[in-house]
C-alpha positions as CSV (number, residue, x, y, z in Angstrom):
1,X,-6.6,-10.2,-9.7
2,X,-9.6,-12.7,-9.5
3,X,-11.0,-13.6,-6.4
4,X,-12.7,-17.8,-6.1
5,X,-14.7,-17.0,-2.7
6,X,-16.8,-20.5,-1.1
7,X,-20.1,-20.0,-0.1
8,X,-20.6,-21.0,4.0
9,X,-23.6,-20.5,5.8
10,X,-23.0,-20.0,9.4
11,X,-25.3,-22.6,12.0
12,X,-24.2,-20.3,15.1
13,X,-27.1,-18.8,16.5
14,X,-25.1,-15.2,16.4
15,X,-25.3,-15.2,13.0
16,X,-28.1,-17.2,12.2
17,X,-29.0,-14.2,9.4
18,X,-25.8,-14.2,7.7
19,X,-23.5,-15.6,5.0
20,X,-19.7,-16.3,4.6
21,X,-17.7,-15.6,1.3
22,X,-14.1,-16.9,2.2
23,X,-11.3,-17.7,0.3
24,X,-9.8,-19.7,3.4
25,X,-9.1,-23.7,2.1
26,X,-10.8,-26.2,4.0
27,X,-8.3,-29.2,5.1
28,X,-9.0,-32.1,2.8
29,X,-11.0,-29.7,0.6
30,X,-10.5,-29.7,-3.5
31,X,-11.9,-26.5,-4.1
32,X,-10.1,-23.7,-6.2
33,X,-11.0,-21.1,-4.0
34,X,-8.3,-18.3,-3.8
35,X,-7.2,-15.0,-4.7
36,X,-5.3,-15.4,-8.1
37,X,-3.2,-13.1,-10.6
38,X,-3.9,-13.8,-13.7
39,X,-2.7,-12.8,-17.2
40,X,-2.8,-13.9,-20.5
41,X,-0.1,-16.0,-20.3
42,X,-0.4,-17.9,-16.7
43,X,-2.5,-17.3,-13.8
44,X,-0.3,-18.1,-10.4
45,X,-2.4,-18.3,-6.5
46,X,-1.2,-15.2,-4.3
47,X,-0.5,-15.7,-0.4
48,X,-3.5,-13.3,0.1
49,X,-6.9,-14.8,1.5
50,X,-9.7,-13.0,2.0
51,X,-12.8,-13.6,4.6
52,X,-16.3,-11.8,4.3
53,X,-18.8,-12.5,7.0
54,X,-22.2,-10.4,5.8
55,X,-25.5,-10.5,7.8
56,X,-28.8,-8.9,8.5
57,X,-29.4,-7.6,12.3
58,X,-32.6,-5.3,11.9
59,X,-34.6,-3.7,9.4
60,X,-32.4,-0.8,9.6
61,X,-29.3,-2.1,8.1
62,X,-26.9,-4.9,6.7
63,X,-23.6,-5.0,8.3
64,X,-20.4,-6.8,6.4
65,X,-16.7,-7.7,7.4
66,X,-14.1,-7.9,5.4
67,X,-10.3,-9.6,6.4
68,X,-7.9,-9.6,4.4
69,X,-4.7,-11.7,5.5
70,X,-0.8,-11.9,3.6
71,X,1.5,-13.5,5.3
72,X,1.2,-12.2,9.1
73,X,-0.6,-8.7,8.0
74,X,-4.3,-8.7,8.7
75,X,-6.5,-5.4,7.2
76,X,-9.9,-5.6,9.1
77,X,-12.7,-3.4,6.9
78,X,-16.7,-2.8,8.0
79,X,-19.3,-1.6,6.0
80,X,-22.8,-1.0,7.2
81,X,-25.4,-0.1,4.5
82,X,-28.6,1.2,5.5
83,X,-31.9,2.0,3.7
């Protein structure tokens, strides 16, 4: 599996500190962002999209989100990384 994540950058004051790596199409948008299976012989998009929001609160540690969507499932992870 290879994951094509686009680069946002939140203007919201709550996460004025952070970043966005999603897989999420925009509408309108020609980007090859995706989750894809891929092999030697084809490479084929999956139903799967993924969504991490990662951003800097205090000194003391980075926080990051990851959502993970197929179909109507939805796996919510959090990681918090400190010094």
């Amino acid at each position: 599996m290879t994951g094509v994540l686009r680069f946002e950058n939140p203007q919201d004051k709550q996460r004025e500190r952070g970043f966005i790596l999603t897989s999420l199409k925009q509408s309108g948008d020609k980007g090859d962002e995706g989750i894809y299976y891929v092999t030697k012989w084809f490479t084929i998009r999956l139903p799967i999209n993924e969504h991490f929001t990662v951003w800097y609160r205090r000194q003391a540690y980075i926080k990051s989100k990851l959502v993970i969507k197929c179909g109507f499932l939805e796996f919510r992870f959090f990681q918090l990384i400190t010094p």
